[in-house]
Steps between C-alpha positions, in 0.01 A plus 500: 500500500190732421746754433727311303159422260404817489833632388520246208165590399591879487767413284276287292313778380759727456578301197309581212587163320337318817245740483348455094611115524228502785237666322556292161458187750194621677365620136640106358362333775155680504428482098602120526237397790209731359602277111479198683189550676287643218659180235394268772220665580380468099686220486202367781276661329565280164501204699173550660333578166638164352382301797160631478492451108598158567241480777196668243627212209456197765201616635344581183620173379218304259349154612760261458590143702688563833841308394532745166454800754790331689748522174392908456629524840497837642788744580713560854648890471777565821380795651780789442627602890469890521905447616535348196573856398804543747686132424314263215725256602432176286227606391611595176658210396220248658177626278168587652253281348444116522192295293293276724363172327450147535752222494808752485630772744682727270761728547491871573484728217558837356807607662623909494820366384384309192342813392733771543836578415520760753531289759934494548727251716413737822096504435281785425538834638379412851541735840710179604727500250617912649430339863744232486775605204502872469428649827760256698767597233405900587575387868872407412583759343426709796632283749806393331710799554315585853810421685736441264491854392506636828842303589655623170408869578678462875147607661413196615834470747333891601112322582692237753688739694192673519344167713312368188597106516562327177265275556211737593568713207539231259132333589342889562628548083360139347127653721527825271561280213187218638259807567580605145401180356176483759352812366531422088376139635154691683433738301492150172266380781294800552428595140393097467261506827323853340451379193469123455176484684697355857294201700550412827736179342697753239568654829647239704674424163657801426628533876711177454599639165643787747642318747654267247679789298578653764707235686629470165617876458645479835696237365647644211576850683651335777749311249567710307629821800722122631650520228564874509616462825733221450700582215682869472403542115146556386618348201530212658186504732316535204654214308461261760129577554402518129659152431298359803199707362525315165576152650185536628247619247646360220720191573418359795111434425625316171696317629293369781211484325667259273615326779183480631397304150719298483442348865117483456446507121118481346447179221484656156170563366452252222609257736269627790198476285592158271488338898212683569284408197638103588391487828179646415464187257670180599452596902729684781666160558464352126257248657168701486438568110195734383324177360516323871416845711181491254371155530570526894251790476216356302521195747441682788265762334297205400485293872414855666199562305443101421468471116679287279590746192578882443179548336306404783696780718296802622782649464761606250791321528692720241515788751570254741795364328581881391541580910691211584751569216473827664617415793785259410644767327458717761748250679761481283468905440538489922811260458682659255418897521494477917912314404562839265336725795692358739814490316454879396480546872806349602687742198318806688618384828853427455489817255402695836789358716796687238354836724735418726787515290283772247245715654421649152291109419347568853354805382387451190290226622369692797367765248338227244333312814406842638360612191317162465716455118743163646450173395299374845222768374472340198527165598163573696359600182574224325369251756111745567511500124530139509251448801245666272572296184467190673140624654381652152579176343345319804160659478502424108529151558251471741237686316605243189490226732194597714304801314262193294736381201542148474768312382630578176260781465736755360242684345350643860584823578433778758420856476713849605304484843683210614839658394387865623491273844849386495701795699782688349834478555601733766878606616577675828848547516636344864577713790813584593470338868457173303773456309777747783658135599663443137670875552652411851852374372514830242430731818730309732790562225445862487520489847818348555633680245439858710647327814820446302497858342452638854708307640769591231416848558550513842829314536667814334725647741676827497871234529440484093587874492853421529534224266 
């Protein structure tokens, strides 16, 4: 079988087509990974300089009360992944920036795709989009005719009475092909390991990425020389595989996706946030107003410290008030965002199960989770952003309620070294080992999907000769 590679390769390289296609890959493939890493690496850059401006304009912030600080709010920037460079994933279309106040958890901001117009149906110019469109097409068209031509040029009748088996020969050709694929696939994964400033996590990362593409190649490569094998006609080997080739990049993941919608479909947004702002008021169940929630605080505010009025408190009940609205809304936000996290989930996971009928949507979303660009990465940052809102807002209200205002005091007011005090906000992106049981179905698919190929492969028998 050795030999059999060996040979294919040698005539390979005889071709010069084969030959300057190669070396405009390697040259395509190169210049796109060292673009990516230096615009994410500025684009990292950019990010860190607004986050510390931000930082400078809080902590420099002039004596003012504690709730007013809590309504300038401060400024939550997702940390660009260095893979971000290979596959953004959704990050473009998700926005990087979200505001942190009081009373409100706003949305994310400042999406790439609001601001450019170069951003097309298929993304930005990403090492991904190469990885999983252009290189797998490349593959076909030098496995399609693998076979076929050899049966329409009489040779291949010659390499059986030889002792080559059909079947042996067949799966030797789709390895050329596979090795082929492996080394534009490294050498993507080499030039991003030298010069995107690798950590021990990019590592691990970018060896899934491998093994994921990989399988994937196989895939294709092993299809595709089938189909050679099976029908007498390249013409006809190639047709069949480019029509499966676009049912799954193009149709299939629309469709599904769609599907996918419809089954576990997200409540409009003016509707999401009129319930949102009603609950807030009139009570989760309609039965707890804000005018009930408030007396129900002053009464017990007043028995714990034993007074009969506000005034007497030695405390201020506005912050106190302030926290506990705080926290109610921090309810309904846990109600109603946890039902449109968990709903988003159940569209990711049934989107993952179509790899077993598409190996293409298995793929992609092994390279965005890989890459840390999918939507359970940012889900995480949404909920730490929202973790440190609630605590910024938290220690504002207690230093309103307890720094030595009294009630209706709205004139008291602290100075920068009390803010300067209050940490800033801080992303680590997750690690990999974390978040490897959401990727489990995608790497199962692409799985069973080489058993089939191989098995496919290896049911070719020199019988089909004759027919």
């Amino acid at each position: 079988m050795i030999h059999i590679i060996k040979n294919e390769w040698r005539i390979l390289l005889r071709g010069k087509i084969f030959v300057y296609s190669t070396i405009l890959f390697l040259m395509s493939l190169t210049i796109t990974v060292l673009l990516g890493i230096s615009q994410n690496k500025n684009q990292q850059l950019l990010q860190k300089k607004a986050q510390n401006h931000m930082r400078q304009k809080w902590e420099n912030l002039e004596a003012m009360n504690p709730h007013r600080a809590a309504h300038y709010g401060s400024y939550a920037f997702k940390t660009s992944n260095i893979l971000n460079s290979m596959d953004s994933g959704i990050n473009d279309i998700t926005g990087n920036v979200i505001k942190l106040e009081g009373h409100v958890q706003n949305e994310i901001l400042y999406s790439e795709a609001s601001q450019s117009l170069s951003i097309s149906k298929f993304g930005k110019l990403k090492a991904s989009l190469l990885l999983q469109y252009v290189i797998p097409l490349f593959l076909i068209f030098l496995a399609f005719g693998s076979i076929s031509n050899e049966k329409e040029s009489k040779r291949l009748k010659i390499l059986i009475l030889q002792g080559i088996s059909f079947s042996k020969l067949t799966f030797a050709k789709s390895l050329s092909i596979w090795i082929y694929g492996l080394l534009l696939l490294t050498i993507t994964i080499g030039v991003q390991l030298i010069f995107g400033d690798a950590t021990s996590e990019t590592v691990i990362r970018l060896i899934l990425i491998v093994i994921s593409y990989g399988i994937y190649y196989y895939i294709i490569s092993s299809l595709a020389t089938f189909f050679s094998a099976k029908f007498k006609s390249s013409t006809s080997a190639l047709s069949s595989i480019l029509a499966i080739w676009i049912a799954w990049t193009i149709f299939l993941p629309k469709i599904w996706g769609n599907t996918v919608e419809k089954i576990y479909p997200l409540p409009s947004r003016k509707v999401f946030k009129t319930i949102m702002k009603e609950e807030r008021l009139k009570g989760i169940d309609g039965h707890n107003p804000t005018d009930k929630r408030r007396e129900e605080i002053k009464n017990k505010y007043l028995a714990i410290y034993n007074v009969d009025s506000l005034k007497n408190l030695p405390i201020n009940f506005d912050g106190i008030v302030m926290q506990e609205d705080e926290e109610y809304g921090n309810i309904v936000w846990d109600k109603h965002f946890g039902n449109n996290y968990k709903i988003l989930q159940k569209q990711k996971e049934t989107y993952q199960k179509s790899g077993f009928f598409n190996p293409f949507a298995s793929l992609q979303s092994l390279s965005m989770g890989f890459c840390g660009t999918d939507m359970f990465h940012h889900l995480d940052f949404l909920k730490k952003s929202e973790e440190y809102r609630r605590t910024l807002i938290k220690a504002l209200n207690n230093e309103h309620a307890f720094g030595g205002a009294k009630t209706g005091d709205w004139k008291w007011t602290v100075d920068n070294t009390f803010f300067k005090s209050i940490e800033d906000f801080s992303y680590r992106n997750p690690k990999i080992s974390d978040f490897l049981s959401h990727y489990l179905m995608d790497l199962l698919c692409l799985l069973w999907w080489s058993i089939i190929t191989t098995i496919l492969i290896k049911s070719r028998t020199n019988k089909e000769l004759l027919i």
